[in-house]
N, C-alpha and C positions, 0 to 999 in steps of 0.2 A: 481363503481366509476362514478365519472360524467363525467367525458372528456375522448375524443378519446387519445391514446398513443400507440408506440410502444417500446417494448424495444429492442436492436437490438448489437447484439453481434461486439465488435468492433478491431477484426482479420480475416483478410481473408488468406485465402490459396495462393498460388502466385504456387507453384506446388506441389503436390499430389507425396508423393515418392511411388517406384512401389516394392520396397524391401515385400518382403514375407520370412516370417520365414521358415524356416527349407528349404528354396527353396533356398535364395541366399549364395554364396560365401562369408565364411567370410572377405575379405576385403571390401565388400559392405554392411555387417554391422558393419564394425568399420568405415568406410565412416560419418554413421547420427553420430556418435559419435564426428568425426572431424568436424563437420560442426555446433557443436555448440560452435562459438566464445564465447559466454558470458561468456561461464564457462572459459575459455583461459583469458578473458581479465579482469574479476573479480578474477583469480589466485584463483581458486575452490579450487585444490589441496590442498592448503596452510589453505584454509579456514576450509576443514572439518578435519581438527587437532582441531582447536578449536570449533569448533560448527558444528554439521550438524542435528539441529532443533528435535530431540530427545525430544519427549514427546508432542511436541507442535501441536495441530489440527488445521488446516485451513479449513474451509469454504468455497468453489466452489459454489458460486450461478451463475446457467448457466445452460449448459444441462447440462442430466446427463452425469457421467462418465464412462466409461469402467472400472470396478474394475478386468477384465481379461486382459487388455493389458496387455504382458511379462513384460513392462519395469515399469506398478503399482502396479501386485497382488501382494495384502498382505498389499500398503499402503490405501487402499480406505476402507470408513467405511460404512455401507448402506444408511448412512443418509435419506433424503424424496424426492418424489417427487412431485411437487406441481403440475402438470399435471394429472396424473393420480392417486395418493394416494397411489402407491407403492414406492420405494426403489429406488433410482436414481444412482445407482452401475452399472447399466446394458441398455446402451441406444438403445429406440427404434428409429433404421431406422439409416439415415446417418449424424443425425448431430451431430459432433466429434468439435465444439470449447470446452465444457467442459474438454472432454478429454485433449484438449492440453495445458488447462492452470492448469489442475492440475501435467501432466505430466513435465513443466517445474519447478514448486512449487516442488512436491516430486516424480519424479521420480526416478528410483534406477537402469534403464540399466537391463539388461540378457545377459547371456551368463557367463564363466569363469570371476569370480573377478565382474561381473556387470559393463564390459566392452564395450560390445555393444550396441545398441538402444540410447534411450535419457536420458538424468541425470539430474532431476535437481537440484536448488542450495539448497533445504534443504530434500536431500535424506530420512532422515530418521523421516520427518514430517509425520503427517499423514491427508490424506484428507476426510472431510467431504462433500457429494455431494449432492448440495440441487438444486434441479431439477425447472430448471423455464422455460416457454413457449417462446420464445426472441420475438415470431413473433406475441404477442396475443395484441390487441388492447386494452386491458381492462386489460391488466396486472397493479401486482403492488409488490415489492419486500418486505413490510411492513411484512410479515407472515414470508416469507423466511428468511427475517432477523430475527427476533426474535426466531424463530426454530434453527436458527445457533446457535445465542447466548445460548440458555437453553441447546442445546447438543452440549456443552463444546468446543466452537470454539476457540479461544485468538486471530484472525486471520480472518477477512472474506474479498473472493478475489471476486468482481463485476465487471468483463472485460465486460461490456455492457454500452450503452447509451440509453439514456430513453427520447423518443421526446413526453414532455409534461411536464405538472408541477407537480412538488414535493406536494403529497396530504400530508395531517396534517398528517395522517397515517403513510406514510413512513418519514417524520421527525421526528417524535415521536420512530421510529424503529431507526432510528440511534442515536439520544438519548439515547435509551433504553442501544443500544449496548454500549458507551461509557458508562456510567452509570454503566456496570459491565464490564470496563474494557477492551472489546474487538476492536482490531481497526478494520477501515474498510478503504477498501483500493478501488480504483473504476477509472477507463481508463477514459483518457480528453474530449477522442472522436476522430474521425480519419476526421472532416469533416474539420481540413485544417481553422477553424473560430476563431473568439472570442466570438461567441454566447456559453455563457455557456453550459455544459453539463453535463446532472444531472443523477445519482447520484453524480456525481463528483463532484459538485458546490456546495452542500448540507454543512453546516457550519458542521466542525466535522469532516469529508470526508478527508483522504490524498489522493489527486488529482494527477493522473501520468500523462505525456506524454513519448512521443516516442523518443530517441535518435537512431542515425547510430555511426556504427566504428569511425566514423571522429569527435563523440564530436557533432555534430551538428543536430538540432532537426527536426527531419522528416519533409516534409513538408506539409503533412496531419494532425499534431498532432493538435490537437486543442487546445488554448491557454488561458490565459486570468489572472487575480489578484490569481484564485484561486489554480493556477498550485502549486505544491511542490517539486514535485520528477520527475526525469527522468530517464529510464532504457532503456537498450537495447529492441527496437523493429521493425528492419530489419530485413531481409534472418533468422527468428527465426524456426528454426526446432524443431517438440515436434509430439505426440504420437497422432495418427487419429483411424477411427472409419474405414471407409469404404477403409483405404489404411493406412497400420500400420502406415506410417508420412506422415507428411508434412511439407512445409516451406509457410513462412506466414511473412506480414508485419504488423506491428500494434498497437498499445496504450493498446489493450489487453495481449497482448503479454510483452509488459513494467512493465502492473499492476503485473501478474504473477511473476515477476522475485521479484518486490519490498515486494509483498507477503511472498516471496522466505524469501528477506534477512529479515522483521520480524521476520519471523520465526526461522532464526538464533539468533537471539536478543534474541527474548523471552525465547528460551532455555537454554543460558548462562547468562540470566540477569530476572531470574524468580520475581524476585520483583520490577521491575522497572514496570511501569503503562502504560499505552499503550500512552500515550500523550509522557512518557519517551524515549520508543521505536523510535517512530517519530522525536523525539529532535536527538538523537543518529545517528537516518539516515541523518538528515538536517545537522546535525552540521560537518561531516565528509562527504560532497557532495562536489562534483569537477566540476570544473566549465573549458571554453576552454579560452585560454590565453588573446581573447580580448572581454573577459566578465569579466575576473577580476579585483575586486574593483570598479562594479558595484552597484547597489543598490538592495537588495536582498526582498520577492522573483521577479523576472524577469517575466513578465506574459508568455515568451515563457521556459525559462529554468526554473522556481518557484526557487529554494537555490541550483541547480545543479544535476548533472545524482548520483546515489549511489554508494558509495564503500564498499560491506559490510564488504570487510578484515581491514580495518580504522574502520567502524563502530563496528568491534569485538573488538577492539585491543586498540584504541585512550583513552585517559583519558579525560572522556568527563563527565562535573561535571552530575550531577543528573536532577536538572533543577525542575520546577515545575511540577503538575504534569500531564498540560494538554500541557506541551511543544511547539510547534509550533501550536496547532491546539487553536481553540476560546474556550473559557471559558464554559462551559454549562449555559443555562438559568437559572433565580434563578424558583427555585421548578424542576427542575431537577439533580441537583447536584449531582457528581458521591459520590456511599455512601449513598445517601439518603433513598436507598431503597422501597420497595413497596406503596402500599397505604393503605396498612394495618399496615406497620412498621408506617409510618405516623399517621396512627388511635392511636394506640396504645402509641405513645411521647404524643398526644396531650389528651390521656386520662389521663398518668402520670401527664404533666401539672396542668390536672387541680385539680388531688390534691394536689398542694404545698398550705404547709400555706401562709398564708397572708403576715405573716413577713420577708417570704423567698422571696414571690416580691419582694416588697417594699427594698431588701438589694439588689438585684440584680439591678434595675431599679437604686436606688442609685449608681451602680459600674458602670453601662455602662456611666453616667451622665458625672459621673468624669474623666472617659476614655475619652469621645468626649472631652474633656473642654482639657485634654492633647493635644490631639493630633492636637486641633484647634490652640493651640497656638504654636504646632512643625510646622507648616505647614506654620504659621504668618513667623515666624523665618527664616524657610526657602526661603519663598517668597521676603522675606526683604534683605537677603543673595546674590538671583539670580538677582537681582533688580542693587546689586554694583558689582555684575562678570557680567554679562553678560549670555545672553545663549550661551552654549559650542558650539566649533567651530564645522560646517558640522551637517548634518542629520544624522537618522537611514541609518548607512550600508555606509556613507559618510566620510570625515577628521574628524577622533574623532567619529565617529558616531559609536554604536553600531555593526554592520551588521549584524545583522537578525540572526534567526536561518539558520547554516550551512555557514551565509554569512562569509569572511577571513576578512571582515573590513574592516574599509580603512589605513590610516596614526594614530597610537592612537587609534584604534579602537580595539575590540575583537578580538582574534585570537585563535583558539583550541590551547591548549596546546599541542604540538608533530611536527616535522620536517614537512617541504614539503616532500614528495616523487614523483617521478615521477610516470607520471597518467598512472593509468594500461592498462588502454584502449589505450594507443599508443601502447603495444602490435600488434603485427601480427596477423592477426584474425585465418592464415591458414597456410599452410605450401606453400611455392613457386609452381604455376602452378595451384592452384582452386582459381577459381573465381566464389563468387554468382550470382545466373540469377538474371537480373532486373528486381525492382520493377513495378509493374502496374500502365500503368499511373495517372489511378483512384482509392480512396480508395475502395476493396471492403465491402463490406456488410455483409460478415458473415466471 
């Protein structure tokens, strides 16, 4: 590559739990168990009735994973590692962010019933660990993505931020990915800005930030037009390397969970397209009381935090099929296929007879000549009404994907219910230790 970059994992530790297997007390490991609200305030319980991501592979680009923590063997696949050219199931030395973002995606607990350790919200997904450098100046996620993609991802989770610019390379990889399908999911950034942060920024990219218990968005999350989603990424406890947990703040930690509910999606909604998926999450997002009837997306909240038990459950039409996300460029269009499927139309092309142009060129003629006069029509129509009252997501206005509208405006079809996150995170008498004043670094 030609430019200096780093990419740089974007959850930190905040403390290190000291729990050792087979050493502590079982109330101290049903402890890390209570201390992950998200499943409590997303009503987990409830959710893996209906889904708990069965079938579905996600994608870890990060370090590698532990495929021997208690709370993953058995979910973790070998996948690659793009550092060394072995197997990224088994990481060298201490760094445990991959671990923790796969263990809040599919972890499954140990112990009697898979009661102890951490769980997370698509238990029975399974992870793909594709091994990347965070700290390599010269990195570039281009490969790693595409390796996801070819070994059967539907799901790739990128909790890093990348200080530098988007080479043709890695646009061309997330492309790629959308092209068959796969979404890609990627943290705001924890630097607290509105200077984009890419992969996250990347057209294509569903963009997390960071919410806390209270609905309100971290204030490290990084922000900006391209945000969408928000998940839980405070006091997050998940699965370590060099100390079985940890709790951690962070936008990596948010992308995980959204990963998470994907992947619930995709396993009860296996024909829906991954742009569908994203529509599904946006469309059934919750928003805090003086944000609503807002104009959506929000550059700090993007169409609101996720609820995937709405997004399992809500009657949410199908929608097109790139949903909330931007259209693909033309010559890459999802479908289009290789550049050989390409070769191959354009060899067929060129045997059609002459006459078969010439009938075709005549159809589309007559088509334009329609539709130029539906459009006169309609222009001439909006000319004696007027344009309708209010903007996108305004009085009468559409509101966006996941937006509730304004007055006259779109609204999911199904009840308000009260927001699950007003939930209690914990039982009376725990309180999490405070965040750090500064975002950290890994």
């Amino acid at each position: 590559m030609s430019f200096t970059r780093t990419l740089r994992a974007v959850g930190g530790a905040v403390v290190a739990g000291a729990l050792l297997f087979g050493t502590a007390p079982v109330a101290s490991a049903d402890q890390i168990r209570h201390e992950q609200w998200p499943l409590r305030s997303f009503g987990a319980d409830d959710i893996w009735k209906v889904s708990t991501g069965m079938g579905v592979t996600v994608a870890v680009i990060d370090d590698p994973v532990d495929g021997s923590h208690p709370d993953l063997k058995g979910s973790v696949l070998p996948g690659k590692s793009f550092i060394d050219g072995g197997t990224a199931d088994s990481p060298d030395g201490k760094y445990e962010h991959g671990t923790a973002m796969a263990s809040l995606i599919a972890g499954h607990g140990h112990g009697p019933g898979g009661s102890d350790g951490v769980k997370g919200l698509a238990p029975d997904s399974k992870i793909l660990p594709v091994g990347i450098d965070l700290g390599d100046k010269e990195g570039s996620y281009a490969e790693p993505l595409r390796y996801a993609v070819d070994h059967g991802a539907k799901i790739v989770n990128m909790s890093f931020e990348d200080f530098g610019d988007t080479s043709p390379a890695e646009k061309a990889a997330v492309d790629y990915a959308r092209k068959h399908d796969v979404l890609v999911v990627a943290a705001s950034g924890n630097s607290g800005s509105s200077t984009p942060r890419l992969p996250s920024a990347v057209p294509g990219v569903l963009a997390v930030g960071a919410v806390d218990i209270d609905l309100k968005v971290w204030k490290f999350s990084s922000y900006g037009p391209h945000i969408k989603l928000l998940a839980p990424g405070l006091h997050i406890r998940s699965a370590g390397v060099e100390t079985p947990y940890r709790l951690a703040n962070g936008t990596s930690d948010s992308t995980a969970y959204v990963s998470a509910a994907a992947a619930l999606l995709r396993s009860k909604f296996p024909n829906l397209t991954a742009g569908q998926i994203a529509n599904r999450l946006v469309k059934t997002a919750g928003l805090p009381d003086d944000m609503k009837g807002k104009k959506l997306p929000d550059p700090h909240y993007g169409y609101g935090f996720i609820r995937p038990s709405k997004a399992l459950t809500a009657n949410i039409p199908t929608g097109s099929e790139n949903g909330p996300l931007p259209a693909l460029s033309e010559g890459s269009s999802k479908g289009s296929g290789s550049g050989k499927d390409a070769q191959q139309a354009a060899d067929s092309a060129k045997g059609m007879s002459t006459g078969v142009v010439i009938g075709i060129v005549g159809g589309v003629v007559g088509l334009l000549v329609v539709v130029l006069i539906v459009v006169l029509m309609v222009k001439k129509k909006n000319g004696r009404n007027g344009p309708p009252p209010g903007g996108p997501g305004g009085p009468g206005g559409y509101g966006g994907y996941g937006g509730p509208g304004g007055p006259g405006g779109f609204a999911p079809p199904y009840p308000s219910t009260p927001n699950p996150y007003q939930q209690q995170p914990t039982a009376p008498g725990w309180h999490p230790p405070a965040p750090p004043m500064q975002p950290p670094g890994r």
